[in-house]
N, C-alpha and C positions, 0 to 999 in steps of 0.2 A: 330610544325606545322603539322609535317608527322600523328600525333597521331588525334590531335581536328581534322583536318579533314577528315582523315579514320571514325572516331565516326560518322562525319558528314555524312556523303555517306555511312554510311554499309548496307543503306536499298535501296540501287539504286543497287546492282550487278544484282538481279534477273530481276531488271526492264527490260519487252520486247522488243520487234522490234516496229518502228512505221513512217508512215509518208513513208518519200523518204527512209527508209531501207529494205522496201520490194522492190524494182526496182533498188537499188544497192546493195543488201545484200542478202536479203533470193531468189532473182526471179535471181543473177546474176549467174550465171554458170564459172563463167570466175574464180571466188577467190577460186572456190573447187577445183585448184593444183597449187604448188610452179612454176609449170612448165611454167605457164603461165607466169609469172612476167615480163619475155620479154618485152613481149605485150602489157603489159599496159603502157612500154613508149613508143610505135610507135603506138599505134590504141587507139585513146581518148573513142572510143565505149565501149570499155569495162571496163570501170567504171559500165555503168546500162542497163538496158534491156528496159528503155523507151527512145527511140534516142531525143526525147525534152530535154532531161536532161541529153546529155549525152559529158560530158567535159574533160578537159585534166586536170586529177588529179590522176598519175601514184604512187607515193608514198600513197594516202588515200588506193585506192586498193591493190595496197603491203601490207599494215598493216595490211587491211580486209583479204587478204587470208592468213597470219600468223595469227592471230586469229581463222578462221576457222582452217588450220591446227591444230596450238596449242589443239583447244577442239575436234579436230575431226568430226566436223560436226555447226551447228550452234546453238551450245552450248551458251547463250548469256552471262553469265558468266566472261569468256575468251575476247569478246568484250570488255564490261564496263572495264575490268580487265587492259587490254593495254593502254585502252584512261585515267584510273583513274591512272596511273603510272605515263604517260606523263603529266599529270595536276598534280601531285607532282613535280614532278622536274622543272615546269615552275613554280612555287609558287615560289623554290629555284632559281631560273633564275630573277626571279622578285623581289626580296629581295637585290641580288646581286645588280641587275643592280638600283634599289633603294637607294640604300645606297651608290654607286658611287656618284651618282647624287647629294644627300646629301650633302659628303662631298667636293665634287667639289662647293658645295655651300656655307658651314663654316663647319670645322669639330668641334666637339665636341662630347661627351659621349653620347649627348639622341642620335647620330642619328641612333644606333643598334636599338634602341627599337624602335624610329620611323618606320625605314624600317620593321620591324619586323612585327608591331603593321598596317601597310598598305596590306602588302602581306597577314596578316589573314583576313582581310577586303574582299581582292582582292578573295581569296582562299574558304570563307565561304558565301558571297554574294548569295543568292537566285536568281540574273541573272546567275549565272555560272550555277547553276545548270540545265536550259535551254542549254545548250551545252552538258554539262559533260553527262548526261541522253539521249540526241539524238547521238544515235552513230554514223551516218553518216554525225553530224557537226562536227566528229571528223578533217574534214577539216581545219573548225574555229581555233580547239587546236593546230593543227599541226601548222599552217601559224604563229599562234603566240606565238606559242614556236621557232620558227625559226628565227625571228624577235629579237625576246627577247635576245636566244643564240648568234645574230650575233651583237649585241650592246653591249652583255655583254665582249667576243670576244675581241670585237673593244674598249674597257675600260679598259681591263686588261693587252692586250699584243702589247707592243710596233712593235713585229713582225709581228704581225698580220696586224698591222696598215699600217707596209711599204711593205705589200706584199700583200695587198688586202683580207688577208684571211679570212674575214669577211663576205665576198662575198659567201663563200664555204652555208654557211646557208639561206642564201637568196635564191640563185638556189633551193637549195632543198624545200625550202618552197614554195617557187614559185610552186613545180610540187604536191602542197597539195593542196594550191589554188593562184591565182594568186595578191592575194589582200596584201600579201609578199612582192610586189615587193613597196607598199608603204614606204620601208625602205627608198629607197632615196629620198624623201620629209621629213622626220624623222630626217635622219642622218644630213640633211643641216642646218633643226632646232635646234638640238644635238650641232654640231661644231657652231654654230652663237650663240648660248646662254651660253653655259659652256665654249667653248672654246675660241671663240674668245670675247665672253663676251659683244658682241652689242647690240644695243637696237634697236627695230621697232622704234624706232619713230626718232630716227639718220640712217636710214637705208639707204636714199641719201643723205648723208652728204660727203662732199669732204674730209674732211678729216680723214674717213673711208674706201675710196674707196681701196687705197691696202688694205686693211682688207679683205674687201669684195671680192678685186680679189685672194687673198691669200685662202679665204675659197673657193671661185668656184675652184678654183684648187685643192682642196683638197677631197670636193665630187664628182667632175668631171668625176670620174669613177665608182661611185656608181653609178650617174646618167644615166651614158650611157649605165653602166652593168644594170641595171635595164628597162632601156628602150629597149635595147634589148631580154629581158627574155617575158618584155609585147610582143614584135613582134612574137616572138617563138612560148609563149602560145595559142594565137592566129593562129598561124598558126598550132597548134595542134587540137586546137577545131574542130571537129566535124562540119559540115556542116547543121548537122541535130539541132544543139540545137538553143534552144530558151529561150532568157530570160522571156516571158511569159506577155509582155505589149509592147505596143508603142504609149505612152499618154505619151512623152516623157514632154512637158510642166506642165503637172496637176501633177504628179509624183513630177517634180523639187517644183512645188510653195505646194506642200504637205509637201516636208521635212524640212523646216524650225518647224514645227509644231513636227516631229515625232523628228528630234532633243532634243527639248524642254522635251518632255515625254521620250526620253533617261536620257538626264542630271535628269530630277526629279525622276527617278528609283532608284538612286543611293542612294538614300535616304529611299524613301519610294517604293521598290518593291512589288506593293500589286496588281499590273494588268495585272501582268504574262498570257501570253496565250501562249497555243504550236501552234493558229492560231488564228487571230486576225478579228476581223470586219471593219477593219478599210479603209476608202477609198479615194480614192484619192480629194483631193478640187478641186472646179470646176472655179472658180477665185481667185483673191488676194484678193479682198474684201469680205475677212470671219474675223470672231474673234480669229479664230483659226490659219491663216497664219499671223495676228497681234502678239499674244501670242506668236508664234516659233520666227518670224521677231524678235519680242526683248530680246528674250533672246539668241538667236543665238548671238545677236550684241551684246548683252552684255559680252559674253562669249570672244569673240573676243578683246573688250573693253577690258575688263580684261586683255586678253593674251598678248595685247599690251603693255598696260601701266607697267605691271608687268614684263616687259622683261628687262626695266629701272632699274630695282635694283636687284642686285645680289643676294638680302635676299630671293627676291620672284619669281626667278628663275625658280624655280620647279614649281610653279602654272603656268609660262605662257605656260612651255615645254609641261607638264604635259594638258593644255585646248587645244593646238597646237596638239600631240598625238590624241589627243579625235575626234577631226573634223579633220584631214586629215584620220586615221583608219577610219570614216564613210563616205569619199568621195566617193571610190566605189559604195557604196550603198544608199545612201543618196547625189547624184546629179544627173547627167544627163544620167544616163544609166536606163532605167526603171522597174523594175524589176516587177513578177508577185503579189507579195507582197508587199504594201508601206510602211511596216515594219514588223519584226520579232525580237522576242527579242532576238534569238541568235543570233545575228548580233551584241550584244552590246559586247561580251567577249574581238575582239580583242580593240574597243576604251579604254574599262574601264580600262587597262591599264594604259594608261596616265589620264585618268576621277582620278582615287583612287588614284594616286599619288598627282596630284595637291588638290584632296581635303583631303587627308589623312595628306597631307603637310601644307597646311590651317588650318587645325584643330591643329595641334601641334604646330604652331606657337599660337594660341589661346591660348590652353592650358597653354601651355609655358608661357603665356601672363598674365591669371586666377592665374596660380601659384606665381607669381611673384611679383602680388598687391593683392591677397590674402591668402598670404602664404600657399598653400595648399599643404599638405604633398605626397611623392608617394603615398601610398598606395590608396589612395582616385581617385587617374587617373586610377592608375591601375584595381582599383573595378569599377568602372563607364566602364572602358573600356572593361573590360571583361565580364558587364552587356549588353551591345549594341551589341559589336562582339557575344555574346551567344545569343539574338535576331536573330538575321542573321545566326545562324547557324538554328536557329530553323526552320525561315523562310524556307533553303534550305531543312533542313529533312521534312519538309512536301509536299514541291514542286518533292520530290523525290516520294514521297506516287504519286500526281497527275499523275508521269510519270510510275507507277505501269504497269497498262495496257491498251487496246484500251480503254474500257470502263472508269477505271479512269477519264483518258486523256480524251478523246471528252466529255465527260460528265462536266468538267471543264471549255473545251471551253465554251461549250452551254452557262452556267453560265456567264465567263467572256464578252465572244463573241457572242453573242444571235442574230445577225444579221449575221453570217459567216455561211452562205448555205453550204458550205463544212463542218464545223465542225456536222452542224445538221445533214444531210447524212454520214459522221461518226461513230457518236453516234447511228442514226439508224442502221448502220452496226452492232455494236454489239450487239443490240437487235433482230434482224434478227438472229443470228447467233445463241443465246440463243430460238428462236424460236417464241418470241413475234411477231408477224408479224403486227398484226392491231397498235400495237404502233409505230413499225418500220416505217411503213407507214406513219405516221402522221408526224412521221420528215421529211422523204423524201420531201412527198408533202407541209410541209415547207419550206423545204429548195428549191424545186424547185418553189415557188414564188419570194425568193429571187435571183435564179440564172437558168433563162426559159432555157437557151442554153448552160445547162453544160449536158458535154455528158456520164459524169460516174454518175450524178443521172438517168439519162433514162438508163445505166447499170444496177445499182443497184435497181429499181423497174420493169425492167423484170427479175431479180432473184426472186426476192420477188412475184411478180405474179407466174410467173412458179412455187413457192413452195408452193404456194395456191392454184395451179390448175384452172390460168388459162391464158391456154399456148396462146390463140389469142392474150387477151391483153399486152403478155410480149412481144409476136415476134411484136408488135406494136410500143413498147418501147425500144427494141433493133434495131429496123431500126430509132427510132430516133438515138437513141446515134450515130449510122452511119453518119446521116445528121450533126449531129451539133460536131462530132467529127472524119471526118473521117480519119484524120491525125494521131490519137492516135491504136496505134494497138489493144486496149483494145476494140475499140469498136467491132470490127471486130472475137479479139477473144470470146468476151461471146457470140455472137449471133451465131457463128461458134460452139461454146459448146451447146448452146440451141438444134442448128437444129440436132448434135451429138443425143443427149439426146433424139428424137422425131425422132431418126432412119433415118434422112434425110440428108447420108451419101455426097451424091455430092454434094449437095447444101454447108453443112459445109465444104467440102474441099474446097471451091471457097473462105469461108469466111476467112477460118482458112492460106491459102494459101498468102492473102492478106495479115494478123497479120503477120505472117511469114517474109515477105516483109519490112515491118515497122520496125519489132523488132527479127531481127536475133538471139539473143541471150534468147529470154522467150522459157525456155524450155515446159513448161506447150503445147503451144501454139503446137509445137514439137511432141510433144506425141500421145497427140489428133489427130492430122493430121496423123501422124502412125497408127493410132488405125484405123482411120475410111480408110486408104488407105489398111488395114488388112483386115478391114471390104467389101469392093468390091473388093477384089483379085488385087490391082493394084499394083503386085509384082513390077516392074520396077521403081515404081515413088515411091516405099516404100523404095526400096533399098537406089532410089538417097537421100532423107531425110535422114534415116539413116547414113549413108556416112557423110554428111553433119555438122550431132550432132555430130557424132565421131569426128569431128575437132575439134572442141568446147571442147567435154567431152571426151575424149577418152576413159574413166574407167567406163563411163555413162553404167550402168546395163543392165536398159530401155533398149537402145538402139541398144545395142549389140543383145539383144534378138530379136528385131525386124528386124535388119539386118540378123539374123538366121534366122525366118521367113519368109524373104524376099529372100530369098537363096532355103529354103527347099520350099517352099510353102506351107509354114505351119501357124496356126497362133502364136499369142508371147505363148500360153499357153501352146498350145501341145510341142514347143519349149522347155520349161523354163519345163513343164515336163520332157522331154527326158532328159535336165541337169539333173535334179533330181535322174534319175530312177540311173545314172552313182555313186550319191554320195546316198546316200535315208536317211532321218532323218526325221523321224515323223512331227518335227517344221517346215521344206520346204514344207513335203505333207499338213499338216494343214492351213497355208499360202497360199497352191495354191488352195485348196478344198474352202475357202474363196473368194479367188478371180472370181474361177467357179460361184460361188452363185451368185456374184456383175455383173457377165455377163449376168446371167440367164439361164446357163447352167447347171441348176438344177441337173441332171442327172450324169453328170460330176463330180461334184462338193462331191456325193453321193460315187462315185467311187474312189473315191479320197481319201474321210474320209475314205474310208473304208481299205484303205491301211495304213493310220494313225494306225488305230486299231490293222491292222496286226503286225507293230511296236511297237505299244504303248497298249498293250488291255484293261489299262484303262485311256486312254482318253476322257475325259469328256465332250469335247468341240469339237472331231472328232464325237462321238453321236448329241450333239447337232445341230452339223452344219448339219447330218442327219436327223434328228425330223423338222429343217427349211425347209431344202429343199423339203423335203417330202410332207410337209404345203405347200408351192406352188406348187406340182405337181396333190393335192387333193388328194396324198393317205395317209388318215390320220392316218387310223389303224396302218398302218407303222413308221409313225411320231409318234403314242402312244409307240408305245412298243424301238422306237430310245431315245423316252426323257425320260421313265420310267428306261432305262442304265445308262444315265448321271446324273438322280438324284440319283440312289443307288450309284453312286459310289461318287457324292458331294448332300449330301442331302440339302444342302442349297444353291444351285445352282439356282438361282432366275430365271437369262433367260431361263432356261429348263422346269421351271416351267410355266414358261406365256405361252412360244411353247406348254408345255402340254395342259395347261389348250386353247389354243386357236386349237389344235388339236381337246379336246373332244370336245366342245363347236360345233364347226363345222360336227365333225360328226354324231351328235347327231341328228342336224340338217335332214344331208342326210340322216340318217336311218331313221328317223322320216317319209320322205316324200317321201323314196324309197319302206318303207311298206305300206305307202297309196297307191300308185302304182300298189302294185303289188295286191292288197287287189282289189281294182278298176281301171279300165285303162280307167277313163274320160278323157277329154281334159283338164278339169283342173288340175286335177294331172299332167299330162304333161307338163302343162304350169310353174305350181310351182314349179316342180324338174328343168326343164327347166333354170327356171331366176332366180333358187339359184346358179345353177350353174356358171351362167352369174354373178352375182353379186359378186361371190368367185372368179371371174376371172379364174374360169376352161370353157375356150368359146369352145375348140373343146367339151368335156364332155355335155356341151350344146348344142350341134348342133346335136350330138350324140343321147340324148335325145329325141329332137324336132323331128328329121326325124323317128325316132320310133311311136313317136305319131302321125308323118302326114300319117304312115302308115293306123293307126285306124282311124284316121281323117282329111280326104284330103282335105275336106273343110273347115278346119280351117286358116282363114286368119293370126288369133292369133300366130299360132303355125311358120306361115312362116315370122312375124316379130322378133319372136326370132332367128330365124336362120338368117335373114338379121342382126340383130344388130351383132347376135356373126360374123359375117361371117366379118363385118364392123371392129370388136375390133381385130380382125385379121388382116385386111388391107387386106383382099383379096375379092378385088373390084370387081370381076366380077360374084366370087358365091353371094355377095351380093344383085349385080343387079337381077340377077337370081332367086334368093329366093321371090325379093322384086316384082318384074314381078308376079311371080305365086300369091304371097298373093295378092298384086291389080287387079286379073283377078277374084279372088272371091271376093272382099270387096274394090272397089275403094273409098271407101269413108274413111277407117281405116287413118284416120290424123299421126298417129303414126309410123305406116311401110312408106306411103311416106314421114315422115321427114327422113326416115331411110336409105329410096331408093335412094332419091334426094342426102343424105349426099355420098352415096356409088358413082352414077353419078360424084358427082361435086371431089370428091378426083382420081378417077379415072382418068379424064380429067385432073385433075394439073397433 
């Protein structure tokens, strides 16, 4: 078993993060030290960084920061690696507790290979693979490998039996998820069918009734242990989560239906989604709450009737398993999803049993009046089982990556607005934006008032340049989600991003609020409280993280900051200058650049050099900077360093060639200049300059020419615009004044003046 299914899974280890594992995994800060582990059985928050979602499942997070540990970071590797362990041994767990059942039903020879021939089933099933590949259903695995071990447990050891120690695995499953605690509705079924051997259909018969009181006494403390783990976890959860519906009626008369398409998965798994379209029925008079209505009752029917004969035993336990492991989720609790197929791992359990069990009485059956030889089951069976294995290794490929994955939904799920803003995401990301788009605003027909699509299209505006209509769509996502700190953080990053320092710390301050633990959210907030000198409320942030992270880099640096009154760079310098290595000054000379600190950034490389003199990439990030400071002859002779010393150093090469390119340029229209000092020479060196984004260079320019020519209105719109790309509102006006006292009529400088007026005023 250990083997066929390793073969089967060797292409899921690399498979990504995805879905709820960025908000309890990669965004959670809590599982980056052992130290924490405390914590997560006394504050259910710290599970995830979105408080919707944030539950009391102290043992999943335990595992999550031993995996972290183990790889050192979030190596995903290390993940799949834990969770694909634990899904071994419950294969062995389920083989056990199989062949129990068995033989507590007739013992005989096939029933090794029966139980054997179920668990590969159970094990190779393209639904597990929906689990095993989402790491944070690692939940799923856990609760039902704890289930498993506490029946198995309870099979084996007669001391276990008289000292409840059965019970020791339930607790802990219980604190992976709570749906664990379904063992005692299990175990009562368990004891009334193999042990005390009753049938549903004598269930009030008098004279069964000691029977009957003999088994309440006997699960009577499963039940009440388990009913009190329910009150517990409950009193664990979080105040803030949310199951994500309360269409608690349309929900209940939907699952008879989604039932229906569980039981028929088992067979034919060909409708797999990592997110489904599927939605809730809006009456009982559909075809579709017909279709679940009878096969629910059949299912039932069955389990009944089958409880009557000891032979078929296992099918009724085995359909009994199935519908109470999908009661949690499939009745009256309403969940944001009216189905997901990870939700089928813990039922299938008893699903593969009862019908694993069916089939071999068949079989048994086939051979018997048609005298069919082993080997003939055996190849037939090992043809089917290697179907289902294939099925999973390709459902593994699906769970590759975002793109894979949403790209499958779309396919399966082509109605699921989420899954289409998705799949948009990773085309965005790869930089397709006008396709991106096309999903979005499909998906938001299907879903007007979701507030991470009006996120996700003022990213995408803002990266097309065009920041009105994103900051548009970022006060929706506010309106229609202003519960989720998300909204709050990307518009708080926008207003970041457009220099509108206080405005983002109002928004980011809020995210903050919401989701104590998003570090991102964190940062940000530090940077721009760096950014207006507001050392005191930098400090308390900081402070703050450090609780959280104590070892947190970030942080530390900014509480230095916030100490010297300095910023994190000049900071994170001064470490430096104490240890000095080429790769820290290279690293910080980059981070200069990303500030815009050009200059910085230049001095910085140049320290690299001092260490390193041929670094190729400390030239280079000089040749950059240089290019945005407009002194390009300096850029020529920075990037013509880094190519002799890697002549096939490509990004040196495009800085080069995007250095001469532009100088060419200037000198081109700097000797027309000087050749003629028209106005229009003025104007063209003017608004190349402008257009290279070198605005003071232009202004520079312009007031040279308004020397030679004071009457040019021309010359004072270029100065209003650079004076405008500046944000300094008032030489604008100013510029825009003198040009409308000579040419009130110039349409162009008063869209230019008017823009400088109305930003001034905000």
């Amino acid at each position: 078993m250990f083997i066929v299914t390793t073969i089967t899974y060797l292409n899921h280890f690399d498979n990504s993060f995805h879905f709820d594992d960025f908000h309890t995994i990669t965004e959670n800060p809590n599982i980056k030290s052992l130290k924490n582990i405390p914590s997560f059985f006394t504050d259910g928050r710290t599970i995830s960084s979105l408080p919707q979602n944030q539950t009391y499942r102290p043992i999943v997070t335990t595992s999550l920061a031993i995996d972290y540990w183990l790889g050192g970071g979030y190596k995903v590797f290390y993940f799949h690696l834990v969770s694909f362990i634990l899904f071994l041994l419950l294969g062995v767990l389920i083989f056990f507790f199989t062949l129990k059942i068995l033989d507590l039903t007739f013992y005989n020879n096939h029933n090794y290979y029966i139980a054997a021939g179920i668990t590969l089933w159970y094990v190779l099933h393209p639904v597990m693979a929906e689990t095993v590949n989402y790491i944070i259903a690692r939940s799923d695995l856990q609760s039902t490998f704890f289930v498993v071990l506490a029946f198995v447990i309870y099979q084996h050891s007669s001391t276990a039996q008289k000292y409840h120690l059965y019970l020791i695995p339930v607790a802990i499953g219980t604190l992976s998820k709570p749906t664990t605690i379904m063992f005692a509705p299990l175990l009562v079924c368990y004891v009334f069918i193999f042990e005390e051997k009753m049938s549903f259909l004598t269930l009030f018969s008098k004279k069964h009734l000691n029977t009957f009181i003999k088994m309440a006494k006997k699960v009577a403390p499963s039940v009440l242990f388990c009913s009190l783990l329910f009150v517990f976890h409950h009193m664990m959860t979080p105040e803030t989560f949310s199951t994500g519906s309360s269409k608690t009626y349309n929900y209940l008369i939907t699952q008879p239906y989604v039932v229906s398409y569980y039981f028929g998965s088992i067979f034919f798994p060909i409708h797999l989604s990592a997110d489904t379209d599927w939605t809730m029925l809006e009456s009982i008079w559909s075809f579709k709450f017909l279709i679940g209505f009878l096969v629910l009752l059949a299912l039932i029917v069955i389990a009944i009737f089958s409880s009557k004969t000891k032979k078929y035993a296992p099918i009724s336990f085995g359909i009994l398993w199935f519908l109470i492991a999908l009661a949690p989720t499939s009745s009256i609790i309403p969940l944001a999803e009216v189905m997901n197929d990870h939700r089928m791992f813990f039922p299938y359990v008893g699903l593969i049993i009862s019908t694993g069990y069916t089939i071999g009485l068949v079989l048994q059956y086939l051979k018997e009046k048609y005298q069919l030889i082993n080997i003939h089951i055996i190849t037939c069976t090992a043809i089917i089982l290697s179907i289902y294995a294939f099925g999973t290794y390709q459902r593994n490929k699906v769970w590759h990556n975002e793109e894979s994955l949403w790209k499958d939904v779309t396919i399966k799920s082509p109605k699921n607005g989420r899954g289409l803003m998705n799949y948009g995401l990773t085309l965005m990301a790869k930089g397709d934006y006008d396709t991106a788009e096309s999903y979005f605003k499909s998906a938001l027909k299907l879903l007007p008032y979701y507030h991470s699509l009006y996120i996700n299209l003022g990213i995408l505006n803002n990266a097309k340049g065009n920041a009105s209509e994103a900051e548009k769509h970022f006060k929706s996502a506010i309106k229609h989600g202003a519960n989720f700190y998300t909204s709050w953080f990307y518009y708080g990053r926008f207003l970041s991003q457009k220099g509108r320092a206080n405005e983002a710390i109002t928004k980011l301050s809020k995210a903050t609020e919401l989701s104590p633990f998003h570090m991102e959210t964190r940062y940000l907030l530090m940077d721009n409280y760096l950014t207006i000198e507001d050392w005191s409320s930098l400090k308390k942030i900081a402070v703050s993280t450090l609780k959280i992270d104590e070892s947190d880099t970030k942080s530390q640096i900014f509480l230095q900051s916030s100490i010297d009154k300095k910023s994190a760079l000049e900071t994170e310098e001064a470490a430096i200058s104490k240890n000095p290595t080429a790769e820290k000054y290279l690293d910080l000379s980059l981070k200069y650049y990303q500030k815009k600190h050009y200059k910085k950034s230049i001095e910085i490389a140049n320290k690299v050099i001092a260490i390193k003199p041929n670094s190729h990439e400390a030239y280079n990030n000089i040749c950059t900077a240089y290019n945005l400071l407009g002194e390009y002859k300096k850029a020529i002779e920075a990037c013509n360093k880094a190519i002799l010393l890697i002549p096939n150093f490509n990004l040196a090469k495009n800085n080069l060639n995007y250095a001469i390119t532009r100088n060419t340029k200037i000198t081109e229209l700097t000797s027309l200049l000087e050749k003629d000092q028209n106005e229009g020479n003025y104007l063209n060196l003017g608004l190349l300059y402008f257009n290279f984004g070198h605005y003071q260079k232009c202004i520079e320019i312009t007031k040279k020419g308004i020397i030679s020519h004071p009457n040019s209105d021309n010359l004072y719109n270029n100065m209003c615009a650079a004076y405008n790309s500046l944000k300094n509102w008032d030489k604008a006006i100013e510029a825009g004044k003198q040009g409308l006292t000579i040419n009130p009529n110039n349409e162009l400088l008063k869209n230019n003046y008017n823009w400088a007026i109305k930003n001034k005023g905000n």
